[in-house]
C-alpha positions as CSV (number, residue, x, y, z in Angstrom):
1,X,135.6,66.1,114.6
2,X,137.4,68.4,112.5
3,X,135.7,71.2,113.5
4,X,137.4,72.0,116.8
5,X,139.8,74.4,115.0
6,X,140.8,77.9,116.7
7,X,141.6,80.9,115.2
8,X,145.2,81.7,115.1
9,X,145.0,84.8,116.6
10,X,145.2,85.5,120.7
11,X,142.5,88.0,121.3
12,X,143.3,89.8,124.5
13,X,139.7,89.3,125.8
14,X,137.5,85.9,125.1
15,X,136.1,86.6,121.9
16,X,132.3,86.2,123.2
17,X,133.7,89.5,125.5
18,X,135.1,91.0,122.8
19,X,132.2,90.9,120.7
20,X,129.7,91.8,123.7
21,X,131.6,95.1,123.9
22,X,131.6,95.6,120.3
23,X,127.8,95.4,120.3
24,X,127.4,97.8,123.5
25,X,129.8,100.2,121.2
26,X,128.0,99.9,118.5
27,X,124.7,99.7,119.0
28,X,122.8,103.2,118.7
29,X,125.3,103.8,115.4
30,X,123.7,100.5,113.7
31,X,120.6,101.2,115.3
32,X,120.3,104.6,113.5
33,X,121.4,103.2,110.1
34,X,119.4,100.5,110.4
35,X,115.8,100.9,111.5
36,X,114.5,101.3,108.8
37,X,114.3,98.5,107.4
38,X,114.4,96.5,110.8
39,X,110.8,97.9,111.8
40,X,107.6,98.1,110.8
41,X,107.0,96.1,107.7
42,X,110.6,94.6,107.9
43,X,110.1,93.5,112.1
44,X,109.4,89.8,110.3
45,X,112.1,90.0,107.6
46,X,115.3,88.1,107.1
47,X,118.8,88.7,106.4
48,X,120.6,91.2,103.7
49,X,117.8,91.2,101.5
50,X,115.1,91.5,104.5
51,X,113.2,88.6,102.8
52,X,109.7,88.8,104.5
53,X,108.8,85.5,106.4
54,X,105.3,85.6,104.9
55,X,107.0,84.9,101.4
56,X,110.0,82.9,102.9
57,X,107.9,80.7,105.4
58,X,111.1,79.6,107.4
59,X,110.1,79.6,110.6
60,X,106.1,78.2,110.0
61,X,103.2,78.8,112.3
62,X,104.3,81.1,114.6
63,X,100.9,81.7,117.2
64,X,100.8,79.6,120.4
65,X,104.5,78.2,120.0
66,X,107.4,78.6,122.4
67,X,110.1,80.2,120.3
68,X,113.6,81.4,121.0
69,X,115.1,84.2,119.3
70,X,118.8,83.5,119.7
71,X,120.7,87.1,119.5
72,X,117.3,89.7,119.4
73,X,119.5,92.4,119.6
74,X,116.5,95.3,119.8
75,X,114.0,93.2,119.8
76,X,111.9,93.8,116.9
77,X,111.4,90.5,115.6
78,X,110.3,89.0,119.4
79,X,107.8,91.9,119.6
80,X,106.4,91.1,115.9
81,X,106.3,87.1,117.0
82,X,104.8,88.2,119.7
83,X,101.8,90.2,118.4
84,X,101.6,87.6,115.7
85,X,100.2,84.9,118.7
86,X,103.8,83.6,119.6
87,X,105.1,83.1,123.2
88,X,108.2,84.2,122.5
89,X,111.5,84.8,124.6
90,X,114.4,87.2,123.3
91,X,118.1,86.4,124.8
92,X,120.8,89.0,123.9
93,X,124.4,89.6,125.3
94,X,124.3,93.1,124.9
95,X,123.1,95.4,128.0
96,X,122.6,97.8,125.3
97,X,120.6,95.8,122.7
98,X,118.2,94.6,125.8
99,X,117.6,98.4,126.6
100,X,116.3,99.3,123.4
101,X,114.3,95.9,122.8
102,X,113.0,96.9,126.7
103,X,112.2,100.4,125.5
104,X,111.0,99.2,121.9
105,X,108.5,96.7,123.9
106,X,106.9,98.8,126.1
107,X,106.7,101.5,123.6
108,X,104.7,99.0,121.2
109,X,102.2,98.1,124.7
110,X,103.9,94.0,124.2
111,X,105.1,91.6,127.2
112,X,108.4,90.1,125.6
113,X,110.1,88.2,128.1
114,X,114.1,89.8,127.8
115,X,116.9,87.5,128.8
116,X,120.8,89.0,128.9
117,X,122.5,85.6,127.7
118,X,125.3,84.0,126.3
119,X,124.4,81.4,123.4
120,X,127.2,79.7,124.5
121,X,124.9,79.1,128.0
122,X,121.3,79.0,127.5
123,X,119.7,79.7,130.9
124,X,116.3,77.4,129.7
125,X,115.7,74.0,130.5
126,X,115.8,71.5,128.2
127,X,113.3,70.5,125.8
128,X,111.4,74.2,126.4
129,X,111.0,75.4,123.1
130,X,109.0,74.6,120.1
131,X,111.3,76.7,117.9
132,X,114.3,78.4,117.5
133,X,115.9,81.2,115.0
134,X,118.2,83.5,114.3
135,X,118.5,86.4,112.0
136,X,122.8,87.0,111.6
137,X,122.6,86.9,115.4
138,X,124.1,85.7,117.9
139,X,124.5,82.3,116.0
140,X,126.8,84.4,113.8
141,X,128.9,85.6,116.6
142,X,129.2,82.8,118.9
143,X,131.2,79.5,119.0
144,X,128.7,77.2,117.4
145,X,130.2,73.7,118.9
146,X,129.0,75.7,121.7
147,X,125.6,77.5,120.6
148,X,124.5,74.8,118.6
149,X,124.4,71.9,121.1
150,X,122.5,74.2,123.7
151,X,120.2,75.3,121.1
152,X,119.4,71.6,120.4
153,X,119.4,71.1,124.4
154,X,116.5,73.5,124.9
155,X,114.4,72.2,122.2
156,X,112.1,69.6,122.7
157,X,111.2,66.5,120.6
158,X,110.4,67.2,117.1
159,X,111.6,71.1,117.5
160,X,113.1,73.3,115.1
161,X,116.4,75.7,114.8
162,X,116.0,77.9,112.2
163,X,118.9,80.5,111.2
164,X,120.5,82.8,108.5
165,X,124.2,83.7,108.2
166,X,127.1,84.8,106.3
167,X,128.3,82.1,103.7
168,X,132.2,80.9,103.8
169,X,132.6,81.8,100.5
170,X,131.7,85.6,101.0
171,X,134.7,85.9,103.7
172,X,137.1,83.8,101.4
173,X,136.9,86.7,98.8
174,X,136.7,89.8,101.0
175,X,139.4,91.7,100.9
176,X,140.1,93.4,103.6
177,X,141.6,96.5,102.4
178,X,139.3,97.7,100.3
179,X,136.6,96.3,102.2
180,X,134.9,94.7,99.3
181,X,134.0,91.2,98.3
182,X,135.8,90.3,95.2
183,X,136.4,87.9,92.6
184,X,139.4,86.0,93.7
185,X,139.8,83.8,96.6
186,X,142.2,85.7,99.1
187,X,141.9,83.8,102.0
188,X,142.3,79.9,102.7
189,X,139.1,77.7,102.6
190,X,141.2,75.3,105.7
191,X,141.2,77.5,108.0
192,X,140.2,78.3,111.6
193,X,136.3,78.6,112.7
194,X,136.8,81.9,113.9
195,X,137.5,84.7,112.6
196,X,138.4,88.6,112.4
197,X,135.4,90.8,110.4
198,X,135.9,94.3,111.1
199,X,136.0,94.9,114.9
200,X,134.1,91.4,115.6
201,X,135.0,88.0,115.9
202,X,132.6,85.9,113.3
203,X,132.4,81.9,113.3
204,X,132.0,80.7,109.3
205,X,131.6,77.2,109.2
206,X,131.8,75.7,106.0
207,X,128.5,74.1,105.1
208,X,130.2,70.1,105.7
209,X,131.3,71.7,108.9
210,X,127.6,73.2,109.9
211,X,126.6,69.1,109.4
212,X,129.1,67.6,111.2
213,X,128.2,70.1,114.3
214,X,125.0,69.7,113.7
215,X,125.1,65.6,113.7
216,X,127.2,65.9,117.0
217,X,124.5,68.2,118.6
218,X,121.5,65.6,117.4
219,X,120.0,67.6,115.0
220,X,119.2,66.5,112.0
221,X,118.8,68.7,108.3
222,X,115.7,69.8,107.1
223,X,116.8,72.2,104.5
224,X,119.5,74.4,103.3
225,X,119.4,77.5,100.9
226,X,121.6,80.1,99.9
227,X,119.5,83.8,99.5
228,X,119.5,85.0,96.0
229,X,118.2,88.0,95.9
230,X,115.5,89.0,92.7
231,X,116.6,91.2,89.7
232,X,116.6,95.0,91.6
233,X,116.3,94.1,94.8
234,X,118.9,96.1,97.0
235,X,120.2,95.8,100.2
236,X,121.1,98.2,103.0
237,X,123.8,96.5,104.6
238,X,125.5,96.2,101.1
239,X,127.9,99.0,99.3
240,X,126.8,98.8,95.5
241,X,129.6,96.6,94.2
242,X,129.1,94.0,96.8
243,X,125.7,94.0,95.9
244,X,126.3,93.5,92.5
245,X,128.5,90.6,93.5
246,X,125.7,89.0,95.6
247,X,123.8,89.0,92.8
248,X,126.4,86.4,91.5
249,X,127.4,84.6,94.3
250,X,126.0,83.5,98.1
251,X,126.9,85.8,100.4
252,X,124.1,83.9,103.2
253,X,122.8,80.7,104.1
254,X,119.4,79.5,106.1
255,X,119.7,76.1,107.6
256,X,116.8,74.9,108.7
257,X,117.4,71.7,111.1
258,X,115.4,70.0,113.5
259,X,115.7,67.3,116.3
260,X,113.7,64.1,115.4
């Protein structure tokens, strides 16, 4: 396979360490910047653009199904799946994501089922889950010839792994100094899986890559789409010029995948 490439760089601690302590870190910063459009109305929302699933549809009928969230960080979408009819199971990395989703869960009166887990090493037995998704989680932030085959592992017949993240393209035109997307390409589309995004390590696949990792794991394509958000819509996570720039081009992708 071609995608067994490593980033260049040596990171003094494995990178899923690295990133586990960047979330603990960080976590009641984004938290505070965030919640507003993570909860309430946007608990069932996707990506930059917090696309509601009732308009989207990704993930499908949710009540009575074992599902998976892959990265929950606080929890918010397990609890909505939850109250939605779900019977739903949230595994993080982060001590400090799993104490807000614990807090956030009892506070909304809902049994989530809380699991502090690598996605690298899914602590389920296989074939357990219906479905499985993941909003920029932990999909986003873990080695995916890793992730992925344990996410198809835990799946049963017929299941589905459904999950948003950052496109190739959006990181091939970042640059990094201004911290902006831009028009030119400043990076090399051959290059390693892995790499450096702020104070995280990200994995950005390209979207041949995605398949071939995804053929290896047993899984086969269902559908892929890149977000394009409507005329006016805005997005939190976005300065204003990379917003006008993802109004042009893909900054995210949804696969949706499934094993026959």
């Amino acid at each position: 396979m071609t995608t067994s490439r490593r980033s260049a760089s040596r990171p003094t601690l494995p990178p899923a360490v690295h990133n586990r302590h960047a979330w603990d870190r960080q976590s009641d910063a984004y938290d505070r910047r965030f919640e507003p459009i993570l909860g309430g109305p946007y608990a069932r929302a996707w990506g930059l653009w917090r696309i509601p699933e009732s308009r989207a549809r990704w993930l499908g009928p949710v009540r009575g199904r074992r599902i998976l969230e892959v990265g929950c960080g606080a929890g918010r979408w397990a609890i909505a799946l939850r109250r939605a009819g779900a019977r739903v199971v949230g595994i993080d990395q982060s001590g400090a994501q799993l104490s807000k989703a614990n807090r956030l869960a009892r506070g909304a009166r809902v049994r989530v089922p809380l699991v502090c887990a690598n996605a690298e090493r899914l602590p389920f037995r296989d074939g357990h889950f219906d479905l499985a998704f993941c909003d920029w989680g932990a999909l986003s932030f873990s080695d995916p010839e890793r992730s992925i085959p344990e996410c198809a592992r835990v799946l049963r017949r017929g299941g589905r792994l459904v999950f948003v993240t950052g496109t190739l393209l959006s990181l091939l035109t970042l640059d990094r100094r201004a911290d902006h997307f831009s028009r030119r390409l400043r990076t090399p589309y051959f290059g390693p899986l892995r790499r450096e995004v702020g104070n995280m390590f990200e994995y950005r696949p390209s979207a041949g890559e995605w398949i071939e990792i995804f053929a290896a794991s047993g899984l086969v394509v269902e559908h892929l789409s890149e977000t394009r958000p409507r005329p006016g819509d805005r997005s939190r996570y976005l300065a204003e010029r990379d917003e006008r720039w993802a109004h042009r081009f893909p900054a995210e992708m949804v696969w949706q995948v499934r094993k026959p």
